[in-house]
KEPA-85694 format. One record per atom (N, C-alpha, C, O): x, y, z negated; residue in one letter. Coordinates in steps of 0.02 Angstrom, whole numbers, plus 50000, padded with zeros to 5 digits. Each point is the difference from the previous one (the first is absolute). Example, Ala and Ser with C-alpha at 12.3 -4.5 7.8 and 13.67 -1.06 7.14 Angstrom:
<nodes>
506604971649610A499555005950000A500455006050000A500524999949967A499305005450069S500425005949997S499615005549963S500255005549992S
</nodes>
This chain:
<nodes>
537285671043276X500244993050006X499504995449966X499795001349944X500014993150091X499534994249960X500394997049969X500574998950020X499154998649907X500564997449951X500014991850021X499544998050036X500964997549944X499714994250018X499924996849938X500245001549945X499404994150070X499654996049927X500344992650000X500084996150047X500085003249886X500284995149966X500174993150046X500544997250007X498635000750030X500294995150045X500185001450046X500294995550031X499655011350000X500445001650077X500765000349977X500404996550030X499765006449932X500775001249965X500314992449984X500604999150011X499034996149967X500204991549990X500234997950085X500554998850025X498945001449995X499944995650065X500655004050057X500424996150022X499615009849994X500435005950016X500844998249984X500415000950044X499764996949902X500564995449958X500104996050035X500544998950030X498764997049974X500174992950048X500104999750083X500184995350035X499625011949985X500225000250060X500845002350023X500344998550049X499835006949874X500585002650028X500654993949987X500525000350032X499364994049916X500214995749990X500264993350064X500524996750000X498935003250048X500294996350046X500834998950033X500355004749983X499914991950045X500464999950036X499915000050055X499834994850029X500275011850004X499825000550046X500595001050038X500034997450056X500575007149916X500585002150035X500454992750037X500305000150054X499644993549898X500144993450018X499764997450035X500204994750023X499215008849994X499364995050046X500275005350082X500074997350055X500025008749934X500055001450065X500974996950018X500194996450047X500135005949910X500604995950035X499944995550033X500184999150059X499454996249892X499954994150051X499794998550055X500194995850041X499375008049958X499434999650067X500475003950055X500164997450054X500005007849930X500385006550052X500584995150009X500455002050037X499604993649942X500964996550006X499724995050059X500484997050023X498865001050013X499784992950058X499555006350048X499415001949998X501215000050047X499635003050065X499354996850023X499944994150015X499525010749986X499334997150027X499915007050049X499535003849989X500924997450060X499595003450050X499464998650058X500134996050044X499545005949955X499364999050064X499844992650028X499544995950001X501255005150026X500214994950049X500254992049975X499974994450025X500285008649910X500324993649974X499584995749953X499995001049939X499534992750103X499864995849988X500384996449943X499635000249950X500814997550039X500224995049957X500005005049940X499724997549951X500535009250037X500265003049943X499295001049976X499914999749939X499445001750110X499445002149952X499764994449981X499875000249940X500004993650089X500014993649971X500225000149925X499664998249952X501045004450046X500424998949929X499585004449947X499794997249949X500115009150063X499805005849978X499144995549961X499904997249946X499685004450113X499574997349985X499884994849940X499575000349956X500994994350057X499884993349936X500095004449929X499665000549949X500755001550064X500355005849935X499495003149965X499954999549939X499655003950098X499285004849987X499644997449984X499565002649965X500424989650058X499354995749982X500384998549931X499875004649962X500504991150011X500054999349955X500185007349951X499674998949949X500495004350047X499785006249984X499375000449967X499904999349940X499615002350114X499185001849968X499664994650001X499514999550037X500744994449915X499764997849996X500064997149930X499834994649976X500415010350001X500005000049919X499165003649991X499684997849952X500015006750086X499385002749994X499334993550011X500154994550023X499065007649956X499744994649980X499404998350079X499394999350004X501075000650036X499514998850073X500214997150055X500534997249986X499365002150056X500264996150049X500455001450057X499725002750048X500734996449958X500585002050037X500014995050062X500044994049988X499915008650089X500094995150077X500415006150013X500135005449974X500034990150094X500465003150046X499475001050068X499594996050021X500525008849998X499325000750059X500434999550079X500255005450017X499824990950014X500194999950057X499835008250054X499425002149996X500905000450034X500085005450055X499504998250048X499904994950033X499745012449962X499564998550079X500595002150058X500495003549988X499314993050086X500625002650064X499985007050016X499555004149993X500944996250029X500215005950014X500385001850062X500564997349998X499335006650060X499785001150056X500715005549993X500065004549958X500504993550104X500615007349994X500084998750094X499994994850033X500085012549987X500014998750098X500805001749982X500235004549964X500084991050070X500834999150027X499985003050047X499465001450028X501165000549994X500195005850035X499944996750073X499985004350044X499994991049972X499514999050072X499385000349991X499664997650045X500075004649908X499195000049996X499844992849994X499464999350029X500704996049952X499764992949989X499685002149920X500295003949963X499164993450023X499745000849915X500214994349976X499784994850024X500695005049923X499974992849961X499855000949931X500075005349969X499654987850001X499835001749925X500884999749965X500554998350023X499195004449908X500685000649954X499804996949942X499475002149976X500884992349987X499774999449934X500265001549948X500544998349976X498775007649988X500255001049914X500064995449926X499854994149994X500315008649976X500044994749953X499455000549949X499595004550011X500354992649947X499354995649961X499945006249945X500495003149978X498914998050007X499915006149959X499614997249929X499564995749996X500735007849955X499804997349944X499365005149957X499945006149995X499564986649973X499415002650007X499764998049907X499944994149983X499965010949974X499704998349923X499425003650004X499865004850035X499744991649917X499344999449990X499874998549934X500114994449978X499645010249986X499794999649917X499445000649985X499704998650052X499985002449914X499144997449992X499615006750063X499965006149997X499854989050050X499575003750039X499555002049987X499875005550024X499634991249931X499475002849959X499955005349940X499565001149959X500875000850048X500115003549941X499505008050029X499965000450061X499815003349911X499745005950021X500195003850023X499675003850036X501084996849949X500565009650056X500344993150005X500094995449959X500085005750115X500574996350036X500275005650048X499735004950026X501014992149977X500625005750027X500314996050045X499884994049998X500475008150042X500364997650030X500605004250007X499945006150009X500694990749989X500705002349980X500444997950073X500014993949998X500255007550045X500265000250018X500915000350039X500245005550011X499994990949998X500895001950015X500204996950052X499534997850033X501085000849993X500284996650070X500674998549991X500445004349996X499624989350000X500724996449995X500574999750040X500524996849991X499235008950080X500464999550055X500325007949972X499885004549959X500734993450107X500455006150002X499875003350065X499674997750046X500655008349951X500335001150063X500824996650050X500235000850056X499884996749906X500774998550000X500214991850015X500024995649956X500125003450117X500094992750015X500404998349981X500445003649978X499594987050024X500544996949979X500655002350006X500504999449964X499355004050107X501024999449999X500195007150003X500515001950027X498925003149936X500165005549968X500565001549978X500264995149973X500135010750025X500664999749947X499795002249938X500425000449955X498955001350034X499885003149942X499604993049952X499434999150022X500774995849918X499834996950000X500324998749927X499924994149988X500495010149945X499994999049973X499845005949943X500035005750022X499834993749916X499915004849939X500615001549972X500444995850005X499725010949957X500315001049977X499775008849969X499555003450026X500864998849916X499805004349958X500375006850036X500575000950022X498655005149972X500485004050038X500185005549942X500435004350007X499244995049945X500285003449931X499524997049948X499534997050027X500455003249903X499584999549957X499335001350032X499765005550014X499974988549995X499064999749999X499805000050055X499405000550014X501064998850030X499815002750075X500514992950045X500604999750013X498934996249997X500044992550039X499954999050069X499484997450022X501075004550022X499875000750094X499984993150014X500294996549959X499415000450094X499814994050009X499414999350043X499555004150009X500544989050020X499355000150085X499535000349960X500074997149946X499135007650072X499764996949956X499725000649931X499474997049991X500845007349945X500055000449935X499485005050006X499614999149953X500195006350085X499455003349987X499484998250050X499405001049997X500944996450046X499224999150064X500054990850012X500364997850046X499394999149926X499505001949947X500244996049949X499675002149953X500674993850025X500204995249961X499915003449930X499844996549952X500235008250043X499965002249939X499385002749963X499844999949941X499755003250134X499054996549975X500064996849983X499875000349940X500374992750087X499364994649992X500074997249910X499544998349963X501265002150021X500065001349934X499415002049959X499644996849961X500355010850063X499645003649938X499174997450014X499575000349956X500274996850121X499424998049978X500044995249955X499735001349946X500624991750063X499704994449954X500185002249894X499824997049949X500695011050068X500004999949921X499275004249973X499735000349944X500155001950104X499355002849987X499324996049966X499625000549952X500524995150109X499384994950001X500214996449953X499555000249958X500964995850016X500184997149957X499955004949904X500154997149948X499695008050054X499875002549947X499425000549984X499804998649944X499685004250123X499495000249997X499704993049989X499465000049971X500794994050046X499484994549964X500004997049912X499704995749969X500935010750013X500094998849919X499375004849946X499875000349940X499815003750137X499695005749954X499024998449982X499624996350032X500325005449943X499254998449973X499465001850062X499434997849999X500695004050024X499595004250090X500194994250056X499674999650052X500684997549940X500174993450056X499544995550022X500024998950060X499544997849905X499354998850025X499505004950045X499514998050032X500735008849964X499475003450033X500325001950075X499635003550034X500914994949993X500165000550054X500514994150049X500564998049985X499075000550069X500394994650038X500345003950072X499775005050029X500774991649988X500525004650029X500094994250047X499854994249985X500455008050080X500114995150060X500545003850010X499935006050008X500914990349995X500555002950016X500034997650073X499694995150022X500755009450015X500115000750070X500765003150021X500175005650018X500244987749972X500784999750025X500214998950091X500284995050022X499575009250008X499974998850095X500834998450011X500465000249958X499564998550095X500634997950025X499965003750059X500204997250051X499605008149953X500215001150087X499655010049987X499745002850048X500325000949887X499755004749986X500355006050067X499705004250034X501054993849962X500515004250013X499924999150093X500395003050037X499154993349986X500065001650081X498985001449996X499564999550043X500445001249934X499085002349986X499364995349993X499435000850020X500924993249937X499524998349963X499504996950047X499434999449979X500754997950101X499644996350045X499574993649974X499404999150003X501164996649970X499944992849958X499664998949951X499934994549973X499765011750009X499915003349928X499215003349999X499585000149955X500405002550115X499425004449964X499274998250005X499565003149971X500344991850067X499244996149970X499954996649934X499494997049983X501105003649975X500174996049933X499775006249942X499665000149949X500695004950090X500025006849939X499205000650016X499624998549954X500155003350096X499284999750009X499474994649953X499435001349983X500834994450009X499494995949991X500065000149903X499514998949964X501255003050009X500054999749944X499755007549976X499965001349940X499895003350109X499515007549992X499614998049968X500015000049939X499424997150108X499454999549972X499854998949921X500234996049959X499115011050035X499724999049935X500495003449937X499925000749940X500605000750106X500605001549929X499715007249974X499645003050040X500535000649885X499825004249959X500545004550032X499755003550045X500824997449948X500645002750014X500634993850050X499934994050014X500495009449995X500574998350026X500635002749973X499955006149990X500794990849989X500545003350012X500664995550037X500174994150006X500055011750009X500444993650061X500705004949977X499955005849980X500634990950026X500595001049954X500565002250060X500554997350003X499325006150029X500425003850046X500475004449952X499685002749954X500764998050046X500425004749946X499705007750005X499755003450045X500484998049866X499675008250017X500835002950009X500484996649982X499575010450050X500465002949983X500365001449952X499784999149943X500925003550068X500475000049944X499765004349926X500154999049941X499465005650091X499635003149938X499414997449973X499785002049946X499884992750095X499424997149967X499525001650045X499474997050003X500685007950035X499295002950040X499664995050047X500414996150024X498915002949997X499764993650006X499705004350073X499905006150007X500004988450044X499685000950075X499355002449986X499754997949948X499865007050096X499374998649989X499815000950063X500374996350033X499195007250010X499874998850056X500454998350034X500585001149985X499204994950084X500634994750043X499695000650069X499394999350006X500955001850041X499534999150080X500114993850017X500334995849968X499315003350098X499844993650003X500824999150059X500415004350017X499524987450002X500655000050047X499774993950039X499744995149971X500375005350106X499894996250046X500644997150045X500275004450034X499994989449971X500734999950045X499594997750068X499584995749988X500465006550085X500074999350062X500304996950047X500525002950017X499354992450013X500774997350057X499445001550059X499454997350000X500755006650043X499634999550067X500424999650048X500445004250009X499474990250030X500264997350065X499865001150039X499414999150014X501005003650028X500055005450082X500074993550060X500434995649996X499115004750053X500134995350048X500165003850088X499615002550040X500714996949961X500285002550074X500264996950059X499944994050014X500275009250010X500044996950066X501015000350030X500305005250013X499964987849990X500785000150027X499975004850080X499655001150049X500774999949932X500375002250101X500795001049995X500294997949950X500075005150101X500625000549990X500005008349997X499685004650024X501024994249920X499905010949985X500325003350064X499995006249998X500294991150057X500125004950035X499594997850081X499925004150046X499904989949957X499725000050066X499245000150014X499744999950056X499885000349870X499405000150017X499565002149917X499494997949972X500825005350018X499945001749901X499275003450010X499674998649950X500025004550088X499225001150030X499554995449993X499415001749993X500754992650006X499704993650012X499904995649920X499664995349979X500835009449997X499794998449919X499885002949938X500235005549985X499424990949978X499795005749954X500364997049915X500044994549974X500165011950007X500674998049970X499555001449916X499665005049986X500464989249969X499474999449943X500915004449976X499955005650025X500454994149955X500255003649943X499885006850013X500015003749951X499854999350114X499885008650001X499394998549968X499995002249942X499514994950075X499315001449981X499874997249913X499465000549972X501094996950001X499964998949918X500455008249974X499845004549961X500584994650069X500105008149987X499575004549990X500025003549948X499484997450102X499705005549998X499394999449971X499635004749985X500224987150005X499344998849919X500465004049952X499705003949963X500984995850032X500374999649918X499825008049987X499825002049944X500265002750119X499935005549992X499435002650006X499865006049991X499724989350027X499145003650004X499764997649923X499545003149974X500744992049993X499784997949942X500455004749942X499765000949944X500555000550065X500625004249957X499405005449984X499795001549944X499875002350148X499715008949977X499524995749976X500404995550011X499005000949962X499745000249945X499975000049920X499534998349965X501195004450015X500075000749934X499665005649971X499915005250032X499924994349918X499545007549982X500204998849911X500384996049973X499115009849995X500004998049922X499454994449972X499764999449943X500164997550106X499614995149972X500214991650037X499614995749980X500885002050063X500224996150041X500935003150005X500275005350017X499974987849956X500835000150023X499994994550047X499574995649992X500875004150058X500324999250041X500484996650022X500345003250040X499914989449947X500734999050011X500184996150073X500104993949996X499955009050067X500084995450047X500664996849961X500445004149984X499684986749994X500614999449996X500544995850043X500584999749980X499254997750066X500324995650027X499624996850084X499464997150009X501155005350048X499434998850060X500804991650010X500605000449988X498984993550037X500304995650016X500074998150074X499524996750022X500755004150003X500134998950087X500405000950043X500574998749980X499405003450085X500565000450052X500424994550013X499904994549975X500625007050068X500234993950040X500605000950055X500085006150005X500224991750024X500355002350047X499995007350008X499505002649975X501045002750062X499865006049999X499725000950094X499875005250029X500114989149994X500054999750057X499284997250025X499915000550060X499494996449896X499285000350004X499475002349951X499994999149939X499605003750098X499365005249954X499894993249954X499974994050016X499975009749913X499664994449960X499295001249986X499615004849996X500364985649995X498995001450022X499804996749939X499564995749998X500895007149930X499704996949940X500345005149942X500525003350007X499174996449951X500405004949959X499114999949930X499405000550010X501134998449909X499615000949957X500115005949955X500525001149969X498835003350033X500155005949942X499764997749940X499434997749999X500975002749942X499795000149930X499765006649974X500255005550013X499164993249945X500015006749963X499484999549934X499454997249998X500845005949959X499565001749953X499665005049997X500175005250028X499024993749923X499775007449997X499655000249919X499654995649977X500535010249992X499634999349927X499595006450011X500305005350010X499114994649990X499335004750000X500085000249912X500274995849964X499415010450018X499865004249927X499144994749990X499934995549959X499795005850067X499485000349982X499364992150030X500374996550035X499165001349964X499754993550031X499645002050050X499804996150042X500045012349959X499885001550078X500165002250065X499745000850055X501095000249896X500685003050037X500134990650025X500264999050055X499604996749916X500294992650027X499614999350065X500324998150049X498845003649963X499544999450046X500315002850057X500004997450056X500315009149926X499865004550048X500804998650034X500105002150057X500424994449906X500694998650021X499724993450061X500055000350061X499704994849904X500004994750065X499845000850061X500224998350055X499145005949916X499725001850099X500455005050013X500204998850057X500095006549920X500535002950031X500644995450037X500345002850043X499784990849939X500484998350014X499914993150048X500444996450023X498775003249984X499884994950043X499685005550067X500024997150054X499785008349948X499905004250041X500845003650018X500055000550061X500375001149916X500764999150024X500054993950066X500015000150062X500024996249898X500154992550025X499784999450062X500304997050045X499035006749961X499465000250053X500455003850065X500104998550058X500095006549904X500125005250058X500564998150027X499925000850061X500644996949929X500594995649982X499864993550097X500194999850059X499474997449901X499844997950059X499905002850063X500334998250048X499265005749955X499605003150051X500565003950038X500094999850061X500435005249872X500325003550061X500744996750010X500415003450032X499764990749946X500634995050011X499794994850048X500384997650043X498915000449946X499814994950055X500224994249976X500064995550041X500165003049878X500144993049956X499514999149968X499575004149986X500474988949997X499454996649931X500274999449952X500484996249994X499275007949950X500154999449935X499534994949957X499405000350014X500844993949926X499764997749950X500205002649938X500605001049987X499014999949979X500165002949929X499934993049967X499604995550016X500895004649934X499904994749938X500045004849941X500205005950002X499584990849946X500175003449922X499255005849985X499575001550041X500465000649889X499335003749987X500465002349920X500544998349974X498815007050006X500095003349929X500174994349958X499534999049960X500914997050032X499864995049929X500055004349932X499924996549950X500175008950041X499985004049956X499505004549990X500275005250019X499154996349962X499385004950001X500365005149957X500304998349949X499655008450072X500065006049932X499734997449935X499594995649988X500845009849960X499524995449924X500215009349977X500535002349980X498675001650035X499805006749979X499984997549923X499974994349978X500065012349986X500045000549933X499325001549966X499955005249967X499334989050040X499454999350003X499845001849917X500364998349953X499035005450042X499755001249922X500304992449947X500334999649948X499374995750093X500294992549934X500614999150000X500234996449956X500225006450093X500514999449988X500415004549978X500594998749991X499165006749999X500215007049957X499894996149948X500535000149968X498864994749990X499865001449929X500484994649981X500284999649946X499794995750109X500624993649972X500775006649996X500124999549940X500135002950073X500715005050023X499775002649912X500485000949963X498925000250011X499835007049971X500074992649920X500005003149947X500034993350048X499864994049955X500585000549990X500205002749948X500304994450109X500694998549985X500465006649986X500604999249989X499145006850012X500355003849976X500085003049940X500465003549977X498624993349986X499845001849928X500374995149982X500035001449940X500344992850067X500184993849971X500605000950001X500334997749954X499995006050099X500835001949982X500125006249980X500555002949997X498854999449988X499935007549939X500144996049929X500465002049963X499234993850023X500034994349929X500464998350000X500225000049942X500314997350110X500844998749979X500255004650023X500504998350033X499405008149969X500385005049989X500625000650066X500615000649995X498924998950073X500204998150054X499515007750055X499404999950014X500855003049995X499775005050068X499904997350078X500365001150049X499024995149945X499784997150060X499945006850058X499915005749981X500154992350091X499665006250041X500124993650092X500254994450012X499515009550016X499554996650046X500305006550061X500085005849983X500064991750089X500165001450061X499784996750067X500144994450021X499525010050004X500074996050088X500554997150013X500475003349979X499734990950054X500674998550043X499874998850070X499445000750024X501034997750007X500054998750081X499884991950003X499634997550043X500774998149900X499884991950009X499294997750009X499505003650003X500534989150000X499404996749992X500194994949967X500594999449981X498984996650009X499974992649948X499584996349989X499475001550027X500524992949935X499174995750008X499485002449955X499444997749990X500975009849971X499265006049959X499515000250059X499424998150004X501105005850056X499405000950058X499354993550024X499415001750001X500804991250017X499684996449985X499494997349954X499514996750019X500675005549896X499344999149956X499635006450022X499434999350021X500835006449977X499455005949998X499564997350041X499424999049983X500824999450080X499414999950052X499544995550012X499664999450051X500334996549891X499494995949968X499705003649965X499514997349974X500595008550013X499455002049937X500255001549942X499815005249974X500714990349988X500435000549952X500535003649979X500555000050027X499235004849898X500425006249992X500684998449992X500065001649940X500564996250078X500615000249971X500595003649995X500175002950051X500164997749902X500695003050011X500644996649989X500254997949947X499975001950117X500584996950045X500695002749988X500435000150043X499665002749876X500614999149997X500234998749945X500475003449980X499264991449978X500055000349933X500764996149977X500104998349942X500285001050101X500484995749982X500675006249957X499865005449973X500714992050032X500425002049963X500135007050040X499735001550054X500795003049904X500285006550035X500784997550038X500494997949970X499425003150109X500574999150017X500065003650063X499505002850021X501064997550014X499835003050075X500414995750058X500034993949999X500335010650055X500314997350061X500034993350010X500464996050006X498605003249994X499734992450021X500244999450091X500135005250030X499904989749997X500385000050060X500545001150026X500185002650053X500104994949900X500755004750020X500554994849944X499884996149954X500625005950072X500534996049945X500125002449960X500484997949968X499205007550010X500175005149929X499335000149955X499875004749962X499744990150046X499394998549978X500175000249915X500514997549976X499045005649989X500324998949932X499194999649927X499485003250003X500714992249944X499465000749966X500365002249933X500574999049979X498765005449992X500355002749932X499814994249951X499414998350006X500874999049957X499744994349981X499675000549932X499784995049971X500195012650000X499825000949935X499155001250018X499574998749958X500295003850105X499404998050012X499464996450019X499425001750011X500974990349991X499534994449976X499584999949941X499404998650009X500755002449943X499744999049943X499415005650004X499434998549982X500715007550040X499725008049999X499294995550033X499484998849970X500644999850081X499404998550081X499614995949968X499395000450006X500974994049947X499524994649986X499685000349932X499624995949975X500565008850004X499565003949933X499405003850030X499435000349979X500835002550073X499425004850040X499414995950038X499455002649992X500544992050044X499774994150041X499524997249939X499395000250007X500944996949930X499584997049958X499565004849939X499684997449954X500365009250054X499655004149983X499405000550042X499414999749981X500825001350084X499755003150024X499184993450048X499465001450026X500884993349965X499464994150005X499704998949923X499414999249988X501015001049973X499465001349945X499525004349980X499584998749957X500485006950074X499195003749992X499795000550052X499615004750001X500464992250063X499674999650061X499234995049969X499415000550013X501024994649937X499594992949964X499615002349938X499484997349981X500795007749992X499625002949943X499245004750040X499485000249967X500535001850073X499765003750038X499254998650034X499465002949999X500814991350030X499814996850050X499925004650091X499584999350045X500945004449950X500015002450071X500645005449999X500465000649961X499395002350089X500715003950001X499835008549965X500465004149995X
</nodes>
């Protein structure tokens, strides 16, 4: 175990000290799902005044558009909400970037929409671990760390998205651009109930491809037409046999048909695909634009594909072994058994990695059954995460690297 020294043990105090359990009530109590404009509006002001007890500059960054095909295949834009953006001495020599997302899964007129205790320490609520309860332990983090003698040696750019939970569309020329140049990354996705933290992640791509065909009538001339929901069918099932151990698979949703009484000459397949690897992503597209190909040829329809990887794999790269290998000597020092797992999710970790930037994407509190109405945070591990976070940026800064 590394011992900690006098001022890590001071400053460490000042992180477990925050109020943080008050800060997520509140926040988890003003629905900000995806969709709901006005609540992340609310959310947002909240956050801004929030971190803005820290010594840098706090905007609100307006949403880039965002492109969704409706189930007639019409594309219309959708608007996200305003993403909140801190900035602390940029000049400083190790700069980080911290990461979280103020949205939910869970719309306004959700039934799942209030908190309550589901035994001692354990807080169910929209929300309380994904992520509201990051974003807590980031600003108690950061807020300790500018009490500590090493605070001059590192400037940090926080990154609060509003649109994490449908993939970070609105978002990800922002996370990109706040990459650059960074030393490390951590982004506050919750760790598991035991603490155990994500480490490799595949990448994830969503799909809408639109089937164009041809009307006729189904019994007097059904020859004469070429029917797009058989031929999205049988993408769903030509795209299904390319699952392997390195590519999953989800045909989820075909949109179409019509009368039972004419061939339909439109029909949209949804689908996701998460490849393992960034050459398993190469080798998925042209697999699935060569599908597409054949699709045509033996249905005799025109297919358009919309959508792409917005998610790149984030492999478990040497710098990012030594950032995983930092934070685990640092919750060896609070007397914490760090450990590290592949998962199936993705997140905007995948996004910094593929800038270049080592991070680990789950530094937030221990909680689980995120998505769901049984969502729950342990709340004794706020204090735990944000002892670990401001350790663990404090010798990123003592250091000067990872």
């Amino acid at each position: 175990m590394t011992l900690l020294t006098a001022t890590e043990s001071a400053t460490l105090e000042r992180a477990a000290d925050a109020p943080m359990l008050a800060q997520v009530e509140r926040w988890a109590a003003v629905n900000s799902g995806t969709g709901n404009l006005a609540g992340l509006k609310t959310v947002a002001g909240l956050l801004a005044d929030a971190f803005a007890g820290l010594p840098g500059d706090v905007r609100l960054v307006a949403p880039d558009p965002v492109e969704s095909v409706d189930a007639d295949g019409s594309i219309r834009s959708i608007r996200r909400g305003d993403h909140l953006h801190v900035r602390v001495r940029p000049d400083a020599p190790v700069r980080l970037l911290l990461t979280g997302h103020m949205d939910t899964v869970f719309a306004a007129d959700h039934p799942f929409q209030s908190l309550h205790w589901l035994e001692d320490g354990v807080l169910n609520g929209p929300g309380t671990a994904d992520m509201k309860g990051g974003i807590s332990v980031i600003l108690a983090a950061l807020t300790a760390l500018e009490a500590s003698p090493l605070a001059a040696r590192v400037g940090y750019d926080v990154l609060i998205n509003s649109d994490e939970e449908t993939g970070s569309h609105a978002s990800a020329a922002l996370i990109a651009e706040l990459a650059a140049g960074k030393t490390a990354a951590l982004t506050y996705e919750p760790a598991l109930p035991d603490g155990t933290l994500a480490g490799a992640r595949p990448g994830s791509g969503n799909f809408s491809i639109t089937i164009h065909g041809r009307s006729a009538h189904a019994g007097r001339n059904p020859e004469e037409g070429r029917n797009a929901l058989i031929a999205a069918a049988d993408l769903a099932l030509r795209l299904n046999a390319l699952k392997s151990l390195e590519l999953k698979v989800n045909p989820a949703r075909i949109d179409g048909g019509g009368p039972n009484n004419v061939v339909p000459d439109h029909a949209i397949l949804r689908v996701n695909m998460r490849p393992m690897t960034p050459e398993a992503m190469v080798a998925a597209e042209a697999a699935l634009r060569g599908t597409i190909a054949s699709i045509q040829r033996d249905h005799d329809v025109h297919c358009h594909l919309h959508g792409g990887f917005n998610r790149p794999p984030k492999p478990l790269d040497p710098a990012a072994a030594r950032l995983f290998e930092l934070v685990r000597d640092c919750g060896s020092a609070l007397g914490l058994d760090i450990a590290w797992k592949a998962t199936g999710g993705v997140c905007d970790g995948n996004n910094i990695a593929a800038c270049g930037v080592p991070v680990v994407d789950t530094m937030g509190p221990r909680g689980g059954a995120i998505h769901s109405a049984d969502e729950f945070l342990i709340t004794s591990s706020l204090a735990e995460r944000a002892r670990l976070s401001a350790l663990t940026m404090m010798r990123i800064a003592e250091r000067g690297k990872v």
